[in-house]
Each structure stands twice: as structure tokens, then as C-alpha cells.
DOLOSE-416270 format. One line per 4 residues: number of its first residue (from 0); their letters; for each residue x, z, y of C-alpha. Coordinates in Angstrom, 2 decimals. Layout:
residues N
NUM = a = X/Z/Y | ...
END
This chain:
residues 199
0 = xxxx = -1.80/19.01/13.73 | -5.11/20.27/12.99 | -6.99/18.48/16.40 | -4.95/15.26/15.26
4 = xxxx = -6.09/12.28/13.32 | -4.79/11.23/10.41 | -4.54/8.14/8.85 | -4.36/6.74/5.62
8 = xxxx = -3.34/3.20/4.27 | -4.53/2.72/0.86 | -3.67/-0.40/-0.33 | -4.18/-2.20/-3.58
12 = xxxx = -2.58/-5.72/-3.87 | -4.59/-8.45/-5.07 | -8.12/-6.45/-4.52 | -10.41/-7.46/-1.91
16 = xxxx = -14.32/-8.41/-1.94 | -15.11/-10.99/-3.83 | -17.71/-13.63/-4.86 | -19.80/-12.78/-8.01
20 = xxxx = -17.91/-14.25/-11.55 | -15.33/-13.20/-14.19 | -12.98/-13.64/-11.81 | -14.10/-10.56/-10.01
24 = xxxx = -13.27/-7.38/-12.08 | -15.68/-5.33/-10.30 | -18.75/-8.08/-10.38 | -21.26/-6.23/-13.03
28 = xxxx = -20.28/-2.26/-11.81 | -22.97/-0.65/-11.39 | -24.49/-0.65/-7.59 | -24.00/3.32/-7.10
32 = xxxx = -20.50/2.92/-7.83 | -17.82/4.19/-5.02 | -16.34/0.65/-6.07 | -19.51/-1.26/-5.01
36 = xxxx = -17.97/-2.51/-2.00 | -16.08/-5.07/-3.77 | -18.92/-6.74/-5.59 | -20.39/-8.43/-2.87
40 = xxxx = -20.60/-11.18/-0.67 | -21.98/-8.45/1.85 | -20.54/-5.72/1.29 | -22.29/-2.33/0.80
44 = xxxx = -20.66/0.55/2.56 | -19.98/3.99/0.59 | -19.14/7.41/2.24 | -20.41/6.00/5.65
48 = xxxx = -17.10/3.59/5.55 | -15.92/0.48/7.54 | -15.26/-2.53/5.92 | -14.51/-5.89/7.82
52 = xxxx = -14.25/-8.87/5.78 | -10.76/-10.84/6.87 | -9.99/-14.41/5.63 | -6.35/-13.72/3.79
56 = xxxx = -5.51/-17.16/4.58 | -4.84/-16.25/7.84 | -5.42/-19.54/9.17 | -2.87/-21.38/6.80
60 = xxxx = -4.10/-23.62/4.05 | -3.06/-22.67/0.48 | -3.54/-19.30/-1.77 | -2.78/-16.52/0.02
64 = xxxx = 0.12/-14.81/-1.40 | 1.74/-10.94/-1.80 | 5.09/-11.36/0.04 | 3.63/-12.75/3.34
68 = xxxx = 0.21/-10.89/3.55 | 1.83/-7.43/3.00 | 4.34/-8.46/5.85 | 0.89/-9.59/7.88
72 = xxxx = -1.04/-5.97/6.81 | 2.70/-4.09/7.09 | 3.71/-5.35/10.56 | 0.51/-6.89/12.31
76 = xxxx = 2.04/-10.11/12.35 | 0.80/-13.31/11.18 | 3.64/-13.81/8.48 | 2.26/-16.99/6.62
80 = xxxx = 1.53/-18.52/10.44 | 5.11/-17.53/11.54 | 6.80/-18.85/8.76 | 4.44/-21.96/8.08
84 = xxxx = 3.47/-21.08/4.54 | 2.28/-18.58/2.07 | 5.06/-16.48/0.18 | 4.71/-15.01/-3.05
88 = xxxx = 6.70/-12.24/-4.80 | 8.79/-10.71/-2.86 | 10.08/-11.30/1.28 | 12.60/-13.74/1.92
92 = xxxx = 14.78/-13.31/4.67 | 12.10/-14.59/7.24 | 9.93/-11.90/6.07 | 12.69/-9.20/5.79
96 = xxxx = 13.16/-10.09/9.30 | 9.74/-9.81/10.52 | 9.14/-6.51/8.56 | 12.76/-4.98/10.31
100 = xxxx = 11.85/-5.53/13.54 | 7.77/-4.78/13.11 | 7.53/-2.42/10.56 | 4.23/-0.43/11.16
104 = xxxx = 6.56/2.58/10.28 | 9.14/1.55/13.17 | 6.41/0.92/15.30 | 4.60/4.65/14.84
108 = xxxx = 8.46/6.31/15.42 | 8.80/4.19/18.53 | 5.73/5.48/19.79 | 6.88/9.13/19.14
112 = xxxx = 4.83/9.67/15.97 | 7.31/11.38/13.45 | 4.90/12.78/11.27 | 4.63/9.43/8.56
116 = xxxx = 5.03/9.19/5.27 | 4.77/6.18/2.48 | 3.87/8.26/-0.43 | 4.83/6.35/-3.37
120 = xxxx = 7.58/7.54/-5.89 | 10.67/5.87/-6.33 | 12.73/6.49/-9.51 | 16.58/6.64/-10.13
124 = xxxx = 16.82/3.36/-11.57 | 16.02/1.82/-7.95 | 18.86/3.45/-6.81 | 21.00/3.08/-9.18
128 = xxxx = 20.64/-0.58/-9.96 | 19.01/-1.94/-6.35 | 16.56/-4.51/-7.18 | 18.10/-7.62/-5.47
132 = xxxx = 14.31/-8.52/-4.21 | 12.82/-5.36/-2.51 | 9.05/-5.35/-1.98 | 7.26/-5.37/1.84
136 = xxxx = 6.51/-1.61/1.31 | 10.13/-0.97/0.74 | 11.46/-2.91/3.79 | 9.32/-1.10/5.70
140 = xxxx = 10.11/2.39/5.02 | 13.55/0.82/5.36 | 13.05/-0.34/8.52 | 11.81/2.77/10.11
144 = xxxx = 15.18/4.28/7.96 | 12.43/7.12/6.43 | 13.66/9.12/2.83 | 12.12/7.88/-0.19
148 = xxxx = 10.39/9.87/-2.38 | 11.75/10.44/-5.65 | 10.43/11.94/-9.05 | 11.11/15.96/-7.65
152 = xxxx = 9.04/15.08/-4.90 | 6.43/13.96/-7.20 | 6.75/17.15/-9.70 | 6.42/19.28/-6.55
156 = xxxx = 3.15/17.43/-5.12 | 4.50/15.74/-2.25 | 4.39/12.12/-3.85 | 2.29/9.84/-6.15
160 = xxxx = 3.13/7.06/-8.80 | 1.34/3.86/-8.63 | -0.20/4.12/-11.91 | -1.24/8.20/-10.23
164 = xxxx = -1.66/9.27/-13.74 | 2.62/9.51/-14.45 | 2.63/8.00/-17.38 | 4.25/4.97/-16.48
168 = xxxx = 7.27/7.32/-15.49 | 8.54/7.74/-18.92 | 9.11/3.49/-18.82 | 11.53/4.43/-16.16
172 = xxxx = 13.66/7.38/-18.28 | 11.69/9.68/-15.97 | 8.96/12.44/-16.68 | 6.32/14.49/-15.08
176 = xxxx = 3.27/16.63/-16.14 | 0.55/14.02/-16.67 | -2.14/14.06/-13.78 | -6.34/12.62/-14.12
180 = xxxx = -7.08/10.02/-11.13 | -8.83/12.56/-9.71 | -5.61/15.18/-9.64 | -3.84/12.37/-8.08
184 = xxxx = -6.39/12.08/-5.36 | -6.13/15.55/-4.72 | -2.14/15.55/-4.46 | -2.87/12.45/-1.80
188 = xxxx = -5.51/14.18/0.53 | -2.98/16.81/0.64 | -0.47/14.46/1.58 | -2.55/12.79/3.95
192 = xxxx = -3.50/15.98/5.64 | 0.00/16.70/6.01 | 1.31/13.25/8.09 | -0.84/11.73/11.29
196 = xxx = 0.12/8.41/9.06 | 0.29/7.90/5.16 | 0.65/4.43/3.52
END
């Protein structure tokens, strides 16, 4: 894999560039931060990135929302045009639909690419008591039918928490050495440079 690229889908929901105000948490950070980017109306570039500014309306008046946006950035597909609206929370069957039958994980497998992973860490208590809403990012995994991570996976380096620091684990009845952001970013770039995709 070493002549192959790799790519890796980092996302935060809710966080995008912003207008200055108090709305913004990152308006005020200082300019030389690797955060910069999402102080400004145009945005500064760090590390010699890419960004492109997207309007997450998507062409369809109202607040843009989590459940049909992540379908959109999960499956390509204009969710909140398909379905008429903006969804929050979680996808309803519409989504669900969309994200089974587009899931950029289904799509990568389709196209022979094997090596994918979503790195996140799921817990017992998912599988033991199924949420009866599942988020886009769990859908899609689903819909390519790829294993879940779970806490050993984590413990053995192979997987990151969303809060990357573990200590959100213990509100689950689930423990693992503590890690520093910056420990967590190392346990992802070797992820990352294990998979041609990681979400």
C-alpha cells in the first residue's frame, strides 16, 4: 500500500467557517492557530490545505440540519433536496434508505477498495441495548456490513473515541488508559496509514 493514497474523512458536526461573532467559537483564536481556517469569511489555509467553502443549505431553504447533511457528506447525495427538507437528529427511513444504497463505504467496496475503515469506538452498551435511532455514520458502516470497533480495538490502537482523550469511556461502564489530543492523533495517522480510506 505504500505507492497508494490514502484518505482521511475527518469530520466534526456542527463546525464549519463562519462569520466573525460569539456565535463562532473560534472567532478571537489567534491567526497562527492550525484552527485559523474557521475564523474567516476567507479562509486562510494551514499546512498547504484545501478548503472550499459549500453552502450547507444545499439549495433548500431552512437551517441546515445533522441527519440530512451527514447523509449528503456520507453518500454524495443531496439528502435535504431528495427528501424536500432539512432533518435533524437522527435519519428517518428516507435517509436510512439513501445511506443503504449510497453509503460512501458501499460505494469504495463496490469499486474493489477493501482496505476502509470508520475509526470510531463503539461500546457494549450499543450492542447490548441498540439505540432505536442510529446515527448517518452508523448506517453507513452498516451499509457497507464493515465490523465495528469496540473498546479492545481502542486499548490496542486500532480505534479512537470521539472525545480522543477516553475519558468519556468510563460514562459508558468502559475504561482505557487516558490518551493527550495529540496521542490520539498519533493512534489516527497510524490508522489512516493503514486503510486507502478512514472516516
Amino acid at each position: 500500500m505504500a505507492n497508494e493514497s490514502r484518505v482521511l474523512l475527518f469530520f466534526i458536526d456542527g463546525l464549519g467557517i463562519g462569520t466573525h461573532g460569539p456565535h463562532n467559537p473560534f472567532d478571537g483564536l489567534n491567526d497562527a492557530a492550525p484552527l485559523a481556517v474557521f475564523q474567516h469569511e476567507t479562509p486562510q489555509v494551514p499546512f498547504d490545505g484545501i478548503v472550499v467553502p459549500t453552502d450547507a443549505c444545499l439549495g433548500v431553504s431552512g437551517r441546515p440540519q445533522s441527519a440530512s447533511g451527514q447523509t449528503t457528506i456520507l453518500t454524495g447525495i443531496n439528502a435535504p433536496q431528495i427528501i424536500g427538507a432539512h432533518k435533524q437528529g437522527f435519519p428517518n427511513p428516507p435517509l436510512l434508505d439513501i445511506i443503504r444504497r449510497h453509503s460512501i463505504f458501499l460505494q469504495l467496496k463496490n469499486k474493489g477498495i477493501d482496505s476502509i475503515t470508520f475509526a470510531n469506538t463503539y461500546t457494549k452498551r450499543f450492542f447490548e441495548r441498540r439505540p432505536r435511532w442510529i446515527s448517518a455514520t452508523t448506517a453507513a458502516v452498516e451499509a457497507a456490513g464493515l465490523r465495528f470497533n469496540v473498546v479492545d480495538d481502542l486499548r490496542a490502537g486500532r480505534a479512537v473515541y470521539h472525545d480522543f482523550t477516553n475519558e468519556m469511556l468510563s460514562e459508558r461502564d468502559e475504561y482505557a488508559a487516558l490518551r493527550t489530543p495529540e496521542e490520539a492523533g498519533h493512534v489516527l495517522a497510524n490508522i489512516v496509514s493503514s486503510n486507502r480510506f478512514t472516516l
